[in-house]
PyMOL Python script that loads the backbone (N, CA, C, O; Angstrom):
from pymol import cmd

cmd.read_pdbstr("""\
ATOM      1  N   UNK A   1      -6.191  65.141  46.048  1.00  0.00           N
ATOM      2  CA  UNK A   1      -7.233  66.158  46.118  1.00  0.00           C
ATOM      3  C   UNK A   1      -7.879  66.135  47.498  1.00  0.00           C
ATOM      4  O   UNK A   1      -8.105  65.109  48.139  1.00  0.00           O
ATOM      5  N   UNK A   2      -8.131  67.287  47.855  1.00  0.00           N
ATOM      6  CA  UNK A   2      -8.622  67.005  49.297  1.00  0.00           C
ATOM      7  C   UNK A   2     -10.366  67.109  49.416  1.00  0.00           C
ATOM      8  O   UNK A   2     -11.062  67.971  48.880  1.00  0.00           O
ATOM      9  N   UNK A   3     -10.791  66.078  50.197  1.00  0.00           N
ATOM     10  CA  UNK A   3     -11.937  65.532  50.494  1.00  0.00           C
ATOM     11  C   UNK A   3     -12.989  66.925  50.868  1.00  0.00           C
ATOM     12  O   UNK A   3     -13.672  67.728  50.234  1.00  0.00           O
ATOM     13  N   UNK A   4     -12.601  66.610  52.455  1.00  0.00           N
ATOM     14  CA  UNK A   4     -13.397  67.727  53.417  1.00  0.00           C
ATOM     15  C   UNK A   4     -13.649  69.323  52.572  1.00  0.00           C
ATOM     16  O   UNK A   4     -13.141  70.012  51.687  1.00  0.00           O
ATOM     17  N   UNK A   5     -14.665  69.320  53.429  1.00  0.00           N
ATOM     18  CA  UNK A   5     -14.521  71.130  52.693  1.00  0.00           C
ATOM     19  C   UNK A   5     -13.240  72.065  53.853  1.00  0.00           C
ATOM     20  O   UNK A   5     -12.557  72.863  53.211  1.00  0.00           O
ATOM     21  N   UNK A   6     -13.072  72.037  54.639  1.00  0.00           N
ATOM     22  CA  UNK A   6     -12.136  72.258  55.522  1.00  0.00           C
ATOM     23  C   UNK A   6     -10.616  72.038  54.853  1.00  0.00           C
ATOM     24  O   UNK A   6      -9.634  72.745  55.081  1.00  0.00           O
ATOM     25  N   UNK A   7     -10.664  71.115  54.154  1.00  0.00           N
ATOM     26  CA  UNK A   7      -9.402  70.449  53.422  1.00  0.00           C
ATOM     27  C   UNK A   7      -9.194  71.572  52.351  1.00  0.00           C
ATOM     28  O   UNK A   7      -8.165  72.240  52.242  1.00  0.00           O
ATOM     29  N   UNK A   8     -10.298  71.683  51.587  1.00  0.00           N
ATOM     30  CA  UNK A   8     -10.331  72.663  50.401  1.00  0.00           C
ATOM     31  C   UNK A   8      -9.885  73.929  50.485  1.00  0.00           C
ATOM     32  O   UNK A   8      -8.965  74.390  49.809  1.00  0.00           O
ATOM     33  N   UNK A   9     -10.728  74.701  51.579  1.00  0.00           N
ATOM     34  CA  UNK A   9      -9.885  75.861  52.430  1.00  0.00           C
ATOM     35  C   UNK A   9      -9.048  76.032  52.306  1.00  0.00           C
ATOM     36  O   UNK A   9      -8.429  76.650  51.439  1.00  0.00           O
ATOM     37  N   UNK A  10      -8.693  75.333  53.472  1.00  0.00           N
ATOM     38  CA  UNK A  10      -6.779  75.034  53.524  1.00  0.00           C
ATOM     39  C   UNK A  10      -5.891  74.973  52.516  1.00  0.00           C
ATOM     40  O   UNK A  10      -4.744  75.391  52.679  1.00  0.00           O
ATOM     41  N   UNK A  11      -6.422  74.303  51.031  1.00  0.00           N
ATOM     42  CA  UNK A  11      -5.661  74.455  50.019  1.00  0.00           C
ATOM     43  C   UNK A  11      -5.647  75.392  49.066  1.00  0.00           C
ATOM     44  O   UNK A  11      -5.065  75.564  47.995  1.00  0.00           O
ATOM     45  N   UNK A  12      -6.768  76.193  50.001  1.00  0.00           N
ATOM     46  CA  UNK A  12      -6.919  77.413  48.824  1.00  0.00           C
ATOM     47  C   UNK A  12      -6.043  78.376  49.729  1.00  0.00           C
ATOM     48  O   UNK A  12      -5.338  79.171  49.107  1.00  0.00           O
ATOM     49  N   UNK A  13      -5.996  78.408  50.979  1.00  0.00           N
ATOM     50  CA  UNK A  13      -5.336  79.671  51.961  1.00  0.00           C
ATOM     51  C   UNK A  13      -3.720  79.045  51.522  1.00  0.00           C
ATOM     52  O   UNK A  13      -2.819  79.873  51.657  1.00  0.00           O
ATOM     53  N   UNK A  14      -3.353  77.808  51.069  1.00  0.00           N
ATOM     54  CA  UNK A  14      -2.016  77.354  51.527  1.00  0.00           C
ATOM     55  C   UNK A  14      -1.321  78.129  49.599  1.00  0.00           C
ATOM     56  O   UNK A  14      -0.346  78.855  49.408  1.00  0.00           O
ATOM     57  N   UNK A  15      -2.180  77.644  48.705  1.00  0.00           N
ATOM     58  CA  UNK A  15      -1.998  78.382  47.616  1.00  0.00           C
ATOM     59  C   UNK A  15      -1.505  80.093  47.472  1.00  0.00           C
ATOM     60  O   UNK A  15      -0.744  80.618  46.660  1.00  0.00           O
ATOM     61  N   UNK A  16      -2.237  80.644  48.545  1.00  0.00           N
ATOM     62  CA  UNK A  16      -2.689  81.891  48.754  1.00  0.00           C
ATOM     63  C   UNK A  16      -0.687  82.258  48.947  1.00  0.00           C
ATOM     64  O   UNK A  16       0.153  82.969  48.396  1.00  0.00           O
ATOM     65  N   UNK A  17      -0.736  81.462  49.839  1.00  0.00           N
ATOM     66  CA  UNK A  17       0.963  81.937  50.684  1.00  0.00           C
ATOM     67  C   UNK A  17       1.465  81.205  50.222  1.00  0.00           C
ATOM     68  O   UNK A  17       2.503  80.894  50.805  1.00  0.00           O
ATOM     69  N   UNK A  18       1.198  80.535  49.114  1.00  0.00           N
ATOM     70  CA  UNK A  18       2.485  79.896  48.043  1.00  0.00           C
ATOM     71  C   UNK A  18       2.778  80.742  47.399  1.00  0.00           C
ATOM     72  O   UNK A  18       3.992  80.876  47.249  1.00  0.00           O
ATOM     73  N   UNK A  19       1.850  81.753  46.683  1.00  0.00           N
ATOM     74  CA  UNK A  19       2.254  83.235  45.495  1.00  0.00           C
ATOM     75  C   UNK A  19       2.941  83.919  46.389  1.00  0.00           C
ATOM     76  O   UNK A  19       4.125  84.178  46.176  1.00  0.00           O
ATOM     77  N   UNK A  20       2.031  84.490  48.025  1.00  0.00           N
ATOM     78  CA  UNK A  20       3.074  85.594  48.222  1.00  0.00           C
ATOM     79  C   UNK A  20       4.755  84.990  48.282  1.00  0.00           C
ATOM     80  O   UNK A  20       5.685  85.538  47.690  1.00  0.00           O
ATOM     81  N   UNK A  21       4.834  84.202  48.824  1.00  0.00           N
ATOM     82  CA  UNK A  21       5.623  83.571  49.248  1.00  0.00           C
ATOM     83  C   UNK A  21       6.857  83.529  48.126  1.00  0.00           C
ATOM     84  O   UNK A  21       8.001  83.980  48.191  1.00  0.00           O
ATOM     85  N   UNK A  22       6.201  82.844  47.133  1.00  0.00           N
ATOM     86  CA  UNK A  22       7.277  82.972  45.572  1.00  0.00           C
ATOM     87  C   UNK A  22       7.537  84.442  45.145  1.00  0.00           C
ATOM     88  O   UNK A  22       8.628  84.610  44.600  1.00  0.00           O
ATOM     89  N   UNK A  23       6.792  85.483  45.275  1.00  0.00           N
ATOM     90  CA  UNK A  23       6.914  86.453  44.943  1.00  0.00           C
ATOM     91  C   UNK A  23       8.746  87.327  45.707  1.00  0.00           C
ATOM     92  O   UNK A  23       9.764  87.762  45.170  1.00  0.00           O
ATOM     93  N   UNK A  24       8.277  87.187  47.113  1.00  0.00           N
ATOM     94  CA  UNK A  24       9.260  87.782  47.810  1.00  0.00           C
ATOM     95  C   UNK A  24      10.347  87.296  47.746  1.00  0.00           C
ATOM     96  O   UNK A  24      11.374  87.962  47.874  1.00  0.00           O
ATOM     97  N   UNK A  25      10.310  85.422  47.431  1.00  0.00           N
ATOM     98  CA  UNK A  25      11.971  84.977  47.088  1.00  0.00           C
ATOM     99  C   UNK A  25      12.363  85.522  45.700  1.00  0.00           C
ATOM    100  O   UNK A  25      13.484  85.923  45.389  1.00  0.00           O
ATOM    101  N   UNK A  26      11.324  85.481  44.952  1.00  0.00           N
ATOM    102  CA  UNK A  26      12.095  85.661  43.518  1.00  0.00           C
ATOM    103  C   UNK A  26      12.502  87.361  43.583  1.00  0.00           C
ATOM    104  O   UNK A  26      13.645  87.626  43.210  1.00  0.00           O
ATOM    105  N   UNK A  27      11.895  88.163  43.897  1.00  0.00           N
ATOM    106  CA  UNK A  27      12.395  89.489  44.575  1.00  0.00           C
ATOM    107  C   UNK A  27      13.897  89.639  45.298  1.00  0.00           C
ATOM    108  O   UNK A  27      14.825  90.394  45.008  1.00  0.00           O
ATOM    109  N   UNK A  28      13.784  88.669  46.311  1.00  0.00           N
ATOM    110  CA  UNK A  28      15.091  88.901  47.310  1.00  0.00           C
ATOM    111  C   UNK A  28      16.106  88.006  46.587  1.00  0.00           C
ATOM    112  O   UNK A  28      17.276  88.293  46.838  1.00  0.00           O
ATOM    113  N   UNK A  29      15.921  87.048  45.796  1.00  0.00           N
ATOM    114  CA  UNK A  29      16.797  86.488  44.909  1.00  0.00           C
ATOM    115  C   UNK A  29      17.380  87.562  43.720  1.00  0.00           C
ATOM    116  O   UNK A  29      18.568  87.522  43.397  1.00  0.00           O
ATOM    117  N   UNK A  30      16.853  88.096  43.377  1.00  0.00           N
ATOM    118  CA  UNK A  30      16.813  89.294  42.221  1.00  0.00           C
ATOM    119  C   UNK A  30      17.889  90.374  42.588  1.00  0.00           C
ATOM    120  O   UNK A  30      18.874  90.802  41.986  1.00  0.00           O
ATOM    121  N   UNK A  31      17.387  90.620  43.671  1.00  0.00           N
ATOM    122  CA  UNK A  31      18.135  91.483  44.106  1.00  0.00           C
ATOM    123  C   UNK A  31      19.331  91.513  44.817  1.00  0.00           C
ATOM    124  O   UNK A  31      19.890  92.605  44.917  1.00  0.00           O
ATOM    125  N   UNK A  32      19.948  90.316  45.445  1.00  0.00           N
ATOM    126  CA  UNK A  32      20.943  90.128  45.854  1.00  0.00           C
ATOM    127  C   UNK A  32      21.385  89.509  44.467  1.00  0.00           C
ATOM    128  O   UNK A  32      22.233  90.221  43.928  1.00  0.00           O
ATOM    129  N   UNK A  33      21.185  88.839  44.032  1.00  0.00           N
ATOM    130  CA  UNK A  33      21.850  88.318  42.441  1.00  0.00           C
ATOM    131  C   UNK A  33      22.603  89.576  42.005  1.00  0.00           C
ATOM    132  O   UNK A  33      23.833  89.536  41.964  1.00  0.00           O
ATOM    133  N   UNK A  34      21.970  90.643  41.690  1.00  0.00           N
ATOM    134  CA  UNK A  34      22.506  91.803  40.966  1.00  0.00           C
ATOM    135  C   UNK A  34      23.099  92.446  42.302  1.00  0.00           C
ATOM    136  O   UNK A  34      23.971  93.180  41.837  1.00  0.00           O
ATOM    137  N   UNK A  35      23.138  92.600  43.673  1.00  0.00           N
ATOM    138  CA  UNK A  35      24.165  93.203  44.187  1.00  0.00           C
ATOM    139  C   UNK A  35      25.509  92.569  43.990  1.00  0.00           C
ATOM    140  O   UNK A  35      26.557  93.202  43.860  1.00  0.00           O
ATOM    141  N   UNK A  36      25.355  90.908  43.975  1.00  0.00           N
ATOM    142  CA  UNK A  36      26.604  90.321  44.097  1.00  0.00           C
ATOM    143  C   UNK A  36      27.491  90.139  42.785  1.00  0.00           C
ATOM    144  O   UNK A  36      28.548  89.510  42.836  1.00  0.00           O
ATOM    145  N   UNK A  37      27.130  90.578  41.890  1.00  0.00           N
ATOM    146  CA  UNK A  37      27.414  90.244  40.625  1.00  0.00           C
ATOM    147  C   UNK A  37      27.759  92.269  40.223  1.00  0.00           C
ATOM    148  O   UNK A  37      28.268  92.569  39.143  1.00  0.00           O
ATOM    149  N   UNK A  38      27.463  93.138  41.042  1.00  0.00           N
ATOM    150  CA  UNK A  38      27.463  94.585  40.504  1.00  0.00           C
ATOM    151  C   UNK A  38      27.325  95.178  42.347  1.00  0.00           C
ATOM    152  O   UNK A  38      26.235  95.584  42.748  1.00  0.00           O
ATOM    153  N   UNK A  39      28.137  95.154  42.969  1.00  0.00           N
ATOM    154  CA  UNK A  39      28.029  95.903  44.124  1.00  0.00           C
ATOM    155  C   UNK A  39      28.393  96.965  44.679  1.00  0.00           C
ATOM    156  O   UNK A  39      29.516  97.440  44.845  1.00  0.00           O
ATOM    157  N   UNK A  40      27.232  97.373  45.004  1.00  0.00           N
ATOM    158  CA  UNK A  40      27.257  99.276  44.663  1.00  0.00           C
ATOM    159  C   UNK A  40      26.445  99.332  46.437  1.00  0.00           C
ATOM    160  O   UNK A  40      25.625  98.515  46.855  1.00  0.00           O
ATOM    161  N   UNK A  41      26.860 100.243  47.010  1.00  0.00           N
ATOM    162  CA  UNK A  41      26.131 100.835  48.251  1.00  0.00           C
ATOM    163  C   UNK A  41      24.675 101.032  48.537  1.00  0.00           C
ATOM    164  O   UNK A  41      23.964 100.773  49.508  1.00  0.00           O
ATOM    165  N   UNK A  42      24.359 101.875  46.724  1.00  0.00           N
ATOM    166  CA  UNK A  42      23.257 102.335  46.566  1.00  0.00           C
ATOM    167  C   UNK A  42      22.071 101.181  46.639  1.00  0.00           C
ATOM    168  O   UNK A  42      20.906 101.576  46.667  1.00  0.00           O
ATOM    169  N   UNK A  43      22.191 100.571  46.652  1.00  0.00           N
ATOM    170  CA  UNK A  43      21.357  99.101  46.101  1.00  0.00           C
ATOM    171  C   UNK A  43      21.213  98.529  47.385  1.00  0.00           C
ATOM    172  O   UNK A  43      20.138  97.953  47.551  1.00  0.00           O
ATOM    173  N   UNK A  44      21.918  98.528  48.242  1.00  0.00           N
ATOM    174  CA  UNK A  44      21.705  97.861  50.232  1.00  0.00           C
ATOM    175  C   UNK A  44      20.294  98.420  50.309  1.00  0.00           C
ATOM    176  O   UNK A  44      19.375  97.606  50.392  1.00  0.00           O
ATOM    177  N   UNK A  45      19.975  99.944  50.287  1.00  0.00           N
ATOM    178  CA  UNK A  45      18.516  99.669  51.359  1.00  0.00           C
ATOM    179  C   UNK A  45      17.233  99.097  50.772  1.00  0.00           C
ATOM    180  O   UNK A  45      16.302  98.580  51.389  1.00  0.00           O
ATOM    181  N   UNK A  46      17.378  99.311  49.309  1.00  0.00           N
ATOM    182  CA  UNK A  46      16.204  98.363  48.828  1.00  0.00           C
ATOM    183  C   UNK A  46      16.161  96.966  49.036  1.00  0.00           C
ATOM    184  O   UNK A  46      15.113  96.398  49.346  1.00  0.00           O
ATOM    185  N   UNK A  47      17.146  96.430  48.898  1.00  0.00           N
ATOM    186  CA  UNK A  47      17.678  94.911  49.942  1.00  0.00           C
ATOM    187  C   UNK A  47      17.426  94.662  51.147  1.00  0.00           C
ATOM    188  O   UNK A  47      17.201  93.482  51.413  1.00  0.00           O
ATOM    189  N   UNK A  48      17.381  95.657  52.243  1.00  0.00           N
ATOM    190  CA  UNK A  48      17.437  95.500  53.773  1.00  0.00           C
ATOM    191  C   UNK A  48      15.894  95.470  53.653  1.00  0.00           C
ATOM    192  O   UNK A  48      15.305  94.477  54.080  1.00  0.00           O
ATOM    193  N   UNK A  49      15.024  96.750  52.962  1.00  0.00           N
ATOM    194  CA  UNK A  49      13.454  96.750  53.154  1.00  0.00           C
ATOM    195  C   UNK A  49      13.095  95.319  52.171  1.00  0.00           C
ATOM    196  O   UNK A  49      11.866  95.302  52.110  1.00  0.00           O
ATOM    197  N   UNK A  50      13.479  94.489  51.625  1.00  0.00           N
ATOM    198  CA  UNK A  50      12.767  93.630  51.123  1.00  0.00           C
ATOM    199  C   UNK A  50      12.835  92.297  52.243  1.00  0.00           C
ATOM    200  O   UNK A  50      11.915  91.627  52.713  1.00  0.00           O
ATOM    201  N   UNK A  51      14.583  92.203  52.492  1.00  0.00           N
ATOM    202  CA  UNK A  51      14.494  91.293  53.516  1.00  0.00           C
ATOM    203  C   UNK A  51      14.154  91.073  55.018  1.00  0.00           C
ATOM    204  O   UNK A  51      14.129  90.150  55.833  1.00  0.00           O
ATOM    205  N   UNK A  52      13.823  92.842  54.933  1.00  0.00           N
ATOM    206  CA  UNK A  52      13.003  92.827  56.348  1.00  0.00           C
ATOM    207  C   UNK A  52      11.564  92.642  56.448  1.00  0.00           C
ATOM    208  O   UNK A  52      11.080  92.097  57.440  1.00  0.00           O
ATOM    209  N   UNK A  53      10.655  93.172  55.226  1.00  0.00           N
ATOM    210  CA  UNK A  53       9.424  92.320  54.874  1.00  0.00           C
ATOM    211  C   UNK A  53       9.414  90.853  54.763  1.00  0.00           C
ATOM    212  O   UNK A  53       8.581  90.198  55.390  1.00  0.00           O
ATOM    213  N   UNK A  54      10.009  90.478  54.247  1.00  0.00           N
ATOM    214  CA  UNK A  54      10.613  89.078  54.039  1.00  0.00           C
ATOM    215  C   UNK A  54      10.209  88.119  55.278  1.00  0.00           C
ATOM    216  O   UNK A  54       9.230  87.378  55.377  1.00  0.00           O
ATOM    217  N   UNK A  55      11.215  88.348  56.152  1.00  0.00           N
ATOM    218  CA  UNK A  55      11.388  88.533  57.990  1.00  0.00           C
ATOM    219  C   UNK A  55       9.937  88.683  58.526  1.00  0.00           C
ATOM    220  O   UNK A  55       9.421  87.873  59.297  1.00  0.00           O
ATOM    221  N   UNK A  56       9.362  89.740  58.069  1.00  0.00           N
ATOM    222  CA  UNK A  56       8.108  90.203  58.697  1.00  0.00           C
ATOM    223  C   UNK A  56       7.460  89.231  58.461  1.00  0.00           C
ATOM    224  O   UNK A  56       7.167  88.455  59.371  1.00  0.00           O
ATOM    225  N   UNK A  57       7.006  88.988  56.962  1.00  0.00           N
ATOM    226  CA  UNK A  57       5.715  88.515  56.550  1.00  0.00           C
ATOM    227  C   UNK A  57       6.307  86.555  56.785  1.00  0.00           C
ATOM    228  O   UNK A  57       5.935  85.745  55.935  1.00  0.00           O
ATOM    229  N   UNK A  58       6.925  86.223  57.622  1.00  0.00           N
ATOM    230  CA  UNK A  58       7.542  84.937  58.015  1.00  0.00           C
ATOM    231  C   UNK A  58       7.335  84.316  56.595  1.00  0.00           C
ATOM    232  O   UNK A  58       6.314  83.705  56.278  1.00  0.00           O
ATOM    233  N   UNK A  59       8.426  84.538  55.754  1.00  0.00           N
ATOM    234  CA  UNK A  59       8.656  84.076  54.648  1.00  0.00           C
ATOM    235  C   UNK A  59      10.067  83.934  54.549  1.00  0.00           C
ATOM    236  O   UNK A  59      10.638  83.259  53.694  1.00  0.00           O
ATOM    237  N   UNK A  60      10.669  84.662  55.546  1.00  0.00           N
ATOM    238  CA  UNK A  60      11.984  83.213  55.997  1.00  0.00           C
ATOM    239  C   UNK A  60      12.339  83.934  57.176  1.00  0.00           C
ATOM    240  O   UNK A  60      11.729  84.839  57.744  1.00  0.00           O
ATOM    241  N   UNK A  61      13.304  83.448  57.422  1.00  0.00           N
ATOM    242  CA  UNK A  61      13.831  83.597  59.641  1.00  0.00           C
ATOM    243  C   UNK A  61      14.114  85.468  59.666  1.00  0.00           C
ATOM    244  O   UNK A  61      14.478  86.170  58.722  1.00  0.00           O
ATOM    245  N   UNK A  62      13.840  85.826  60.881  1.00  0.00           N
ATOM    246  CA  UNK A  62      14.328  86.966  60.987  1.00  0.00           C
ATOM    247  C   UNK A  62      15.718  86.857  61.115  1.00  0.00           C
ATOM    248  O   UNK A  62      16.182  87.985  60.951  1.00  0.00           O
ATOM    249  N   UNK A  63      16.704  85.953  61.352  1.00  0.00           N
ATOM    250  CA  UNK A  63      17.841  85.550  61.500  1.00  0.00           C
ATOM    251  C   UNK A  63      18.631  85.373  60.280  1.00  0.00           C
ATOM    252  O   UNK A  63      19.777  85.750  60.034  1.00  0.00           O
ATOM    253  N   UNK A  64      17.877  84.790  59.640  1.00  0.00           N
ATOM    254  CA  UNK A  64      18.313  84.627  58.618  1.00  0.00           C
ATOM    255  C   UNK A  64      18.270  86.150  57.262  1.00  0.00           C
ATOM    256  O   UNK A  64      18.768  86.480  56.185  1.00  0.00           O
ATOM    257  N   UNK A  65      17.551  86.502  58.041  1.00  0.00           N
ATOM    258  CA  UNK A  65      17.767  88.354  57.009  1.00  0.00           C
ATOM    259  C   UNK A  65      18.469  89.040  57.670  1.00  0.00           C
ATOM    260  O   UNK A  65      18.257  90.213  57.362  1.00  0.00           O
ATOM    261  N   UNK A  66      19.216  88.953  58.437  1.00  0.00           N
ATOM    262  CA  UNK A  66      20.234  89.602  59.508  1.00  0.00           C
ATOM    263  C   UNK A  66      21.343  88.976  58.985  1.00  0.00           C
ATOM    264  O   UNK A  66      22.366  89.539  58.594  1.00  0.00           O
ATOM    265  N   UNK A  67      21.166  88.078  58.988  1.00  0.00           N
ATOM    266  CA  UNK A  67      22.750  87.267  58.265  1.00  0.00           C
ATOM    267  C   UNK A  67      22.852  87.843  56.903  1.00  0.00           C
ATOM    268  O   UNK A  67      23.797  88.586  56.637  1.00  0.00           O
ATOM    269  N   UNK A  68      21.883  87.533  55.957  1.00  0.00           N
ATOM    270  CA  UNK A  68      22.336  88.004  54.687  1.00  0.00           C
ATOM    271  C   UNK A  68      22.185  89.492  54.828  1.00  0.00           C
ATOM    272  O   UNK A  68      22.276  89.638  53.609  1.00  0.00           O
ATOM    273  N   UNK A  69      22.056  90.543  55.195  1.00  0.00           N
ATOM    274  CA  UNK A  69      22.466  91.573  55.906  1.00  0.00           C
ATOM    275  C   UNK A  69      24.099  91.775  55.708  1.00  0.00           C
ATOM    276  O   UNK A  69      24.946  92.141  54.894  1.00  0.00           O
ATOM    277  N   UNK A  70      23.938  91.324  56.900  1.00  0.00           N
ATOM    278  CA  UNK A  70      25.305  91.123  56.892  1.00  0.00           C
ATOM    279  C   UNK A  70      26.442  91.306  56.215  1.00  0.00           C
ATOM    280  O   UNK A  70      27.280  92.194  56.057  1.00  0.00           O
ATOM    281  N   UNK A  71      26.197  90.017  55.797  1.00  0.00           N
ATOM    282  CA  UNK A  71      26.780  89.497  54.463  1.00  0.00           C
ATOM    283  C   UNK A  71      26.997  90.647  53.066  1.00  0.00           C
ATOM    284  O   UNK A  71      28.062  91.111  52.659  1.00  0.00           O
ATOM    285  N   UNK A  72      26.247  90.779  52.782  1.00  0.00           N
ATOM    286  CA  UNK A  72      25.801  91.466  51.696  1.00  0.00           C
ATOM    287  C   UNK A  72      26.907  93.315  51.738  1.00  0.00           C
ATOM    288  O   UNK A  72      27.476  93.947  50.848  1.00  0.00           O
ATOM    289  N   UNK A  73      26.684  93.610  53.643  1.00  0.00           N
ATOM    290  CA  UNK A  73      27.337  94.647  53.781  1.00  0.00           C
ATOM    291  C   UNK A  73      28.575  94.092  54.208  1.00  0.00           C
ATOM    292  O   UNK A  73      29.215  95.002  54.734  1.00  0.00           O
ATOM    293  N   UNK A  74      29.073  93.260  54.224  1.00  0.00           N
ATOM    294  CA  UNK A  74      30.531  92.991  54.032  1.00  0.00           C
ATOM    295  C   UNK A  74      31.027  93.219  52.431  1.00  0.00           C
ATOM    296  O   UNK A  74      31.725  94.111  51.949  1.00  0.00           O
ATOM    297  N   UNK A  75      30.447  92.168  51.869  1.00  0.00           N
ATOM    298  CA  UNK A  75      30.521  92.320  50.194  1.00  0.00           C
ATOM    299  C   UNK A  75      30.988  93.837  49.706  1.00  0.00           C
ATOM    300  O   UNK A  75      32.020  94.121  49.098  1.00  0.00           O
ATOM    301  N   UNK A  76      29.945  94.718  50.141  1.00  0.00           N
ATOM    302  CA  UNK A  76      29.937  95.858  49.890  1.00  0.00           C
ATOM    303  C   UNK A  76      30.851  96.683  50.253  1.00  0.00           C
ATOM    304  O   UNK A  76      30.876  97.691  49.546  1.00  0.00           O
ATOM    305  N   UNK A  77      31.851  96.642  51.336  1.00  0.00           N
ATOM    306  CA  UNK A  77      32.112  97.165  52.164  1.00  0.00           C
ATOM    307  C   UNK A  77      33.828  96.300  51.676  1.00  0.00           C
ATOM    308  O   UNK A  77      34.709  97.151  51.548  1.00  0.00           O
ATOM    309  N   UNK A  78      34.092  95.522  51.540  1.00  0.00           N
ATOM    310  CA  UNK A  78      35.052  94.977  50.829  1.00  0.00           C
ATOM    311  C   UNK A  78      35.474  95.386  49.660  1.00  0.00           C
ATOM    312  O   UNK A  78      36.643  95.336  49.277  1.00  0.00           O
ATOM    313  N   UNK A  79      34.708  95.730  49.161  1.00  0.00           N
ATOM    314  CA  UNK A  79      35.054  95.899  47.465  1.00  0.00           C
ATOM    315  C   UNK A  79      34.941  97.640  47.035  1.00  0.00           C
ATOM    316  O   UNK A  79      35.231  98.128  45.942  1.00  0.00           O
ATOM    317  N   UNK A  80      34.581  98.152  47.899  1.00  0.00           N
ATOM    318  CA  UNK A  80      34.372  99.570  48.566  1.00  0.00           C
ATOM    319  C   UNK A  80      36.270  99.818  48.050  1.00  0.00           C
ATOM    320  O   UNK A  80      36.964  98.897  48.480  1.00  0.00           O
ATOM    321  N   UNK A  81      36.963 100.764  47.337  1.00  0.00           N
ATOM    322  CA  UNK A  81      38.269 101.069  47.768  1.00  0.00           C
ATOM    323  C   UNK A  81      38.074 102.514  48.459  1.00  0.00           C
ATOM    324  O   UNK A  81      37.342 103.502  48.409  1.00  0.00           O
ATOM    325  N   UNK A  82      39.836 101.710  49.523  1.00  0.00           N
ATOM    326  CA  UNK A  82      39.733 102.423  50.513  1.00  0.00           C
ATOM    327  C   UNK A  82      41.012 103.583  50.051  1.00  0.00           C
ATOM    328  O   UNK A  82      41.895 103.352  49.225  1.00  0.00           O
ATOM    329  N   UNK A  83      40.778 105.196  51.034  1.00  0.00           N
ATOM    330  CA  UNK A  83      41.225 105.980  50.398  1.00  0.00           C
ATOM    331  C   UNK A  83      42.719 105.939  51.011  1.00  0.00           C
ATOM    332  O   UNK A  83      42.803 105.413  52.120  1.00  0.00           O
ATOM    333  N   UNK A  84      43.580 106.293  50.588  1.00  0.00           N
ATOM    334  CA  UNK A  84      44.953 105.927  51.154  1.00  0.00           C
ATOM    335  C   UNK A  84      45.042 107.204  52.324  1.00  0.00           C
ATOM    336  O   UNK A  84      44.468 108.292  52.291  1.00  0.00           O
ATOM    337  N   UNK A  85      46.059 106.604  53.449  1.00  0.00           N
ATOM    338  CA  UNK A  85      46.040 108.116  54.667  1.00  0.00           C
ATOM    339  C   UNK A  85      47.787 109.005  54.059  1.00  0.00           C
ATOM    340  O   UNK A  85      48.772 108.358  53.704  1.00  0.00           O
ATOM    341  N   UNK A  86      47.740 109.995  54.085  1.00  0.00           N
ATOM    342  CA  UNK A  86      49.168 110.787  53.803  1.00  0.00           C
ATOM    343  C   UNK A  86      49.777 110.798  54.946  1.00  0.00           C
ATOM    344  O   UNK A  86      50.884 111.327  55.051  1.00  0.00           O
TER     345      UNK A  86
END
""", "prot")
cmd.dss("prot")
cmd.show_as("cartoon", "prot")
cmd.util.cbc("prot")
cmd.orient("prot")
């Protein structure tokens, strides 16, 4: 338990960005879960705007939402069939 009142603060601001914080993984978990398991095109930009808030609100690397980016549009983009040429 923390002493100081300064200490207390801190554990109330650190709480604060523990919710947002859980919120946006269990979100960006959610949602790549069901792209990768059901991958459809339609479903990327609600993915890109979560993991670019994500990014924003430094709740994980901007690098790291570029990668799963990525990723995600490979997935997509793989499993995509392609149309045959005559």
């Amino acid at each position: 338990m923390p002493i100081t009142s300064s200490a207390k603060k801190a554990l109330r601001g650190s709480q604060r960005k523990r919710l947002v914080n859980q919120r946006y993984w269990q979100k960006m978990r959610q949602l790549i879960k069901a792209l990768r398991k059901n991958p459809d095109a339609k479903a990327l930009p609600a993915i890109f705007r979560t993991l670019d808030q994500a990014a924003k609100k430094n709740v994980i690397h901007s690098k790291k939402a570029d990668r799963l980016k990525a990723r995600l549009s490979q997935l997509v983009n793989k499993t995509k069939p392609v149309a045959k040429k005559i």
